[in-house]
Steps between C-alpha positions, in 0.01 A plus 500: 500500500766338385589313128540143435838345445710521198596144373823376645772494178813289604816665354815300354333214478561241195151344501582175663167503530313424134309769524452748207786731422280782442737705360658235277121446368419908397893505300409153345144677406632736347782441327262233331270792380202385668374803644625829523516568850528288812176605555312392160699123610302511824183522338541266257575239785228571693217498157668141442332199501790326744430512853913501515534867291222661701687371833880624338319834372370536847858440649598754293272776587539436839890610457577726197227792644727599757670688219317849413572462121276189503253635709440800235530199229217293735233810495530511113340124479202331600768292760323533788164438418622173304657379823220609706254295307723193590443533887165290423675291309431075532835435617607573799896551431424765248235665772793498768789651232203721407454644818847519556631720259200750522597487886825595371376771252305660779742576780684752214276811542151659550509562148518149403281415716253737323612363180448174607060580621546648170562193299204323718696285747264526767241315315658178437739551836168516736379210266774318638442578886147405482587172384670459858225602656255276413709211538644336830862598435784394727850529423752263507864583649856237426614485854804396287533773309462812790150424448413626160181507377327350264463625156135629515529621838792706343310628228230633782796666697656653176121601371419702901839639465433665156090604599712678781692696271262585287250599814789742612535633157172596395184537654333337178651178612379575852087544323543198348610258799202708707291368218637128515345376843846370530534644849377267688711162378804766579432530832452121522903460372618635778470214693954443504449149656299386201681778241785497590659887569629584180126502356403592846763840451401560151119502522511648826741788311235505221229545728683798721520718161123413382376568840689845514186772473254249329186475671386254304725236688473619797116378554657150411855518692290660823291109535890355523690674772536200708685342169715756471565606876622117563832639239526745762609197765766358253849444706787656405608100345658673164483810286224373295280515775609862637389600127170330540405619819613859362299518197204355693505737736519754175132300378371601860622855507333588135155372634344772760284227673789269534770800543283593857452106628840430466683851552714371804631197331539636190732713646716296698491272177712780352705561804599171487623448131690853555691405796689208298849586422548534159818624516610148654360340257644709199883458688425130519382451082832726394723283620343257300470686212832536312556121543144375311643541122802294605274244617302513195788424280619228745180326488487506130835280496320195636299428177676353171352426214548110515268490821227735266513275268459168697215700697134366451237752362365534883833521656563747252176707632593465787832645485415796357188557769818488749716692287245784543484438815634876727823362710540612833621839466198596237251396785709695729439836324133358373447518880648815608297643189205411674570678782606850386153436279296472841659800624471704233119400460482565933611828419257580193230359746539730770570811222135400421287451832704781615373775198276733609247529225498887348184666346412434143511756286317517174626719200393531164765488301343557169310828654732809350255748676592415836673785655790469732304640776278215501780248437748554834426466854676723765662351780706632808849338449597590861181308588557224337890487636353520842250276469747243361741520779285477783188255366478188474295425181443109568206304677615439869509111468738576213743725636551301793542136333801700302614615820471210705679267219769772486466463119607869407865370623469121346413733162800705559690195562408355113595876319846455626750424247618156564889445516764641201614145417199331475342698260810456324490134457094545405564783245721231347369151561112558561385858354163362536542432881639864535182617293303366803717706779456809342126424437513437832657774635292710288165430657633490807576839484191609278293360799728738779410796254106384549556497875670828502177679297257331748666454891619802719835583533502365858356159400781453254737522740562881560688806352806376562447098372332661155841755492678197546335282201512791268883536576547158461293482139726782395752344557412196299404705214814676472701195533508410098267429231187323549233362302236767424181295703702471820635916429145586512417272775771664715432851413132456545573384877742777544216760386246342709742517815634840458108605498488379896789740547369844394470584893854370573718723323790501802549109356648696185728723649813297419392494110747719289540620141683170384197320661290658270710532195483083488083504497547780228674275276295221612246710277690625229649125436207302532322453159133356678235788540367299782805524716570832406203612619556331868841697505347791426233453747743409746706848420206699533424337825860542651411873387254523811803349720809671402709851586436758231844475280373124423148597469588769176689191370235291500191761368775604201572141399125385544396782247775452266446137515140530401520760257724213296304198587260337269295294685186694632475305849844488592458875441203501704604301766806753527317851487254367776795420742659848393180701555518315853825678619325829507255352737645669796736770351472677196850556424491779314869576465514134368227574222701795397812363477433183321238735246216268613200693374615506129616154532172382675285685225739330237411131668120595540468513119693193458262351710205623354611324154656212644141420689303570161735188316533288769148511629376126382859385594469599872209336560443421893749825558291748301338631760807584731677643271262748365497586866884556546457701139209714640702560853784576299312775289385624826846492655682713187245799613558487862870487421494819265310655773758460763806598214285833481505579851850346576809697541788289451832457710766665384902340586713746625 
């Protein structure tokens, strides 16, 4: 869970600082000829001899791969296994820009990340940690200087921080640290008062995505639960220690011995970091915002060149540690990050203890002489809707810490859309920051949805408090455009809600053609075939609720719908729901009117093909859709069955 941070790049600065101009350097390289690319200059610098190239190369790499054109350059060279080799390098400086700028490289993308175990990083990166653990390490912190670190304990925080994003990426990276015996001296970092929390948070982040299904840690983590139940104690002092306590509860709730030991304060752990206000906080941090580029430039003023030249060599390093230095308003939002991080990593918790664990299924994919009799299992949809609104689907213990903490409504609470003009000034003063609301907001709402598929409809509140949420996410999705991950967050809630309402259909009587018409363009506008199948789930479940005239609305644009859309679940997902409308009433007059059977026929052979090419692509959802493919087979003869025996109305 969760991605390290991306290096903080000061804009409109002037370099008052005597740092390298990084950008000056790669236009001096090559309008010199030296290399052809910024890329080939890099690795030059870091194959030198000079302990001073391999450091400026480093500095480089670190910056000029947030561009994708020197990514794609990056993958064509042996770069990263050049720099990887210097993590084990004699001197120190080079070990800490080392780690660094592979920290840097990592938080991109899973698929660097895979590039990266690719190009061996893991050997001389776990090289590296081992060193720490056989030695008694303590870090240093400048009570002057907001208590930085010192340089190797940086290069250990920087190293954890890019294991952990290599862990998350790729469970080759996860092997290898099982293989390490590293474990252990992990565990023993977590002690803040000797660590400090910013290791502390970083290893204890590292450790809460290896020790997500990996059995191999848990027979070491299970011997430390007093270590890591003490986080659970922390005090609400500052954000950094909300995030601790969070993610340690996280450790805890991935290890089944420790997960039933410490069940009650686990979840009040998580009760606690979702009660904080974040909406305070993020009304308190905007009004800084707009002001902190003024006060860079102001603070730039100070400094003339006659003082930098009169300047010793350590005054000079000294100045520039200060100059890099966050001011006031950085470690303002650094803190408020922190926060929305511990919520969002509450909520990911709870969407975890709270799955209910589904049977395996096992298909060969490779075996062509499987029929598709033997590939589907039946199931009784009105069942299943039944059994989902009145069953509970949780262990008791459970279901009533959620209840008891009230932390269905402190969940609702983070989905909300926070205020117009804040998001404002973050859209255009901290992007980043407004990354972490939605990401937020997201899982907030991705955890309600995994609440609504396993509590009754009474638990959550009642008929009437679901009708109200769904009404309310409607709303909010109709508003404007949003990003596509909080889109399908929404809609996924609002499908999961509406399902507690099949029984309730007088909460619908109000709902009119225009009501419809906006969920109907909500599918023909939306370009995702994820969210277009939760509208057209949602449709086909409004088609159990609804009077008739809506109902032959929905079945025609369902089957219309389908019959144009490419992607074989959305198309799935949508015939299922359709096939459900006839649950109760068979609507003949409908199925003549809207020429189901020929169109139904039409989508079965779609179907048919559409399952043969996209049958290694589905994967986990290969089985349920060759059942809503069989059912539909089955449902094209019962419906020419009924057309043969119908007599249809006639208007007078």
């Amino acid at each position: 869970m969760g991605k390290a941070r991306k290096p903080k790049i000061h804009k409109n600065k002037v370099n008052p600082t005597g740092l390298v101009d990084v950008g000056a350097l790669l236009d001096q390289e090559l309008a010199n000829g030296k290399s052809e690319s910024p890329i080939h200059a890099i690795v030059d610098q870091l194959q030198s001899s000079s302990t001073e190239d391999k450091i400026c190369g480093l500095q480089t790499l670190a910056t000029i791969c947030q561009n994708n054109v020197n990514i794609s350059a990056a993958v064509e060279t042996d770069l990263v296994r050049i720099a990887a080799s210097l993590l084990v390098d004699p001197d120190q400086s080079i070990r800490h820009a080392t780690a660094g700028a592979l920290r840097n490289l990592s938080v991109l993308s899973v698929e660097i990340c895979e590039y990266m175990v690719d190009q061996d990083v893991l050997t001389p990166l776990l090289a590296l940690l081992n060193k720490y653990s056989n030695t008694d390490w303590k870090p240093v912190f400048d009570r002057n200087m907001q208590d930085q670190m010192d340089e190797k304990s940086d290069t250990f925080l920087q190293a954890v921080s890019l294991l952990w994003n290599l862990c998350e990426s790729t469970s080759v990276a996860l092997d290898s640290f099982n293989q390490s015996q590293l474990l252990e001296s992990f565990v023993r970092c977590l002690d803040w008062n000797v660590y400090g929390k910013e290791i502390v948070v970083a290893v204890a982040q590292c450790l809460l995505v290896i020790s997500e299904d990996n059995v191999a840690s848990w027979r070491t983590l299970c011997n430390f639960g007093n270590e890591l139940s003490s986080l659970l104690q922390l005090p609400d002092s500052d954000n950094q220690s909300i995030l601790l306590r969070t993610v340690a509860s996280g450790i805890i709730a991935n290890v089944p011995a420790l997960s039933a030991t410490y069940l009650s304060q686990l979840f009040l752990t998580l009760s606690k970091t979702l009660e904080v206000n974040h909406r305070t906080a993020l009304g308190s941090v905007t009004s800084s915002l707009p002001l902190m580029s003024r006060n860079d430039l102001t603070e730039l003023e100070v400094i003339d060149d006659a003082q930098m030249e009169e300047e010793s060599a350590e005054q000079s390093f000294q100045r520039r540690r200060r100059a890099d230095l966050p001011s006031e308003v950085e470690v303002e939002i650094r803190n408020v990050g922190l926060l929305l991080q511990a919520q969002r990593i509450a909520a990911e918790i709870l969407t975890n203890i709270c799955s209910v664990e589904e049977e395996e299924w096992q298909e060969d994919m490779d075996d062509d002489n499987l029929s598709e009799a033997e590939s589907v299992h039946d199931y009784d949809a009105a069942d299943l809707n039944n059994s989902l609104q009145n069953t509970d689907k949780l262990p008791v213990e459970v279901l009533e810490a959620i209840k008891s903490q009230g932390l269905v409504e402190k969940l609702w609470q983070k989905a909300q859309p926070i205020a117009e003009n804040v998001r404002q000034i973050l859209a255009e003063n901290d992007k980043n920051l407004l990354k972490r609301v939605n990401n937020l907001r997201s899982s907030s709402m991705l955890c309600l949805h995994n609440l609504c598929n396993h509590m009754s409809t009474d638990d959550l509140g009642g008929a009437e408090a679901v009708y109200q949420v769904w009404l309310e996410l409607g709303q909010q999705v109709f508003q404007g455009q949003q990003n596509p991950k909080l889109l399908e967050a929404s809609t996924s809630l609002m499908r999961a809600t509406l399902e507690h309402l099949r029984k309730s259909p007088d909460l619908f009587k109000q709902m009119t053609d225009s009501d419809l018409q906006l969920m109907l363009n909500g599918v023909n506008e939306c370009q995702d075939p994820e969210i277009r199948a939760n509208w057209l789930r949602m449709l086909g479940t409004l088609g159990c609720l609804l009077p008739e005239a809506l109902i032959k609305l929905i079945i025609d644009f369902v089957i219309t719908t389908c019959l144009k859309e490419q992607d074989i679940w959305t198309i799935s997902e949508a015939v299922d729901s359709m096939m459900d409308i006839f649950a109760d009433n068979d609507w003949n007059q409908i199925v003549h009117e809207v020429g189901m059977v020929t169109k139904c026929k039409e989508l079965d052979r779609r179907m048919k093909t559409k399952l043969k090419q996209s049958k290694r692509d589905l994967n986990e959802r290969y089985p349920a859709v060759c059942t809503v493919r069989t059912n539909l087979s089955r449902f094209c003869k019962y419906l020419e069955a009924e057309m043969k025996k119908f007599k249809p109305q006639t208007v007078s």
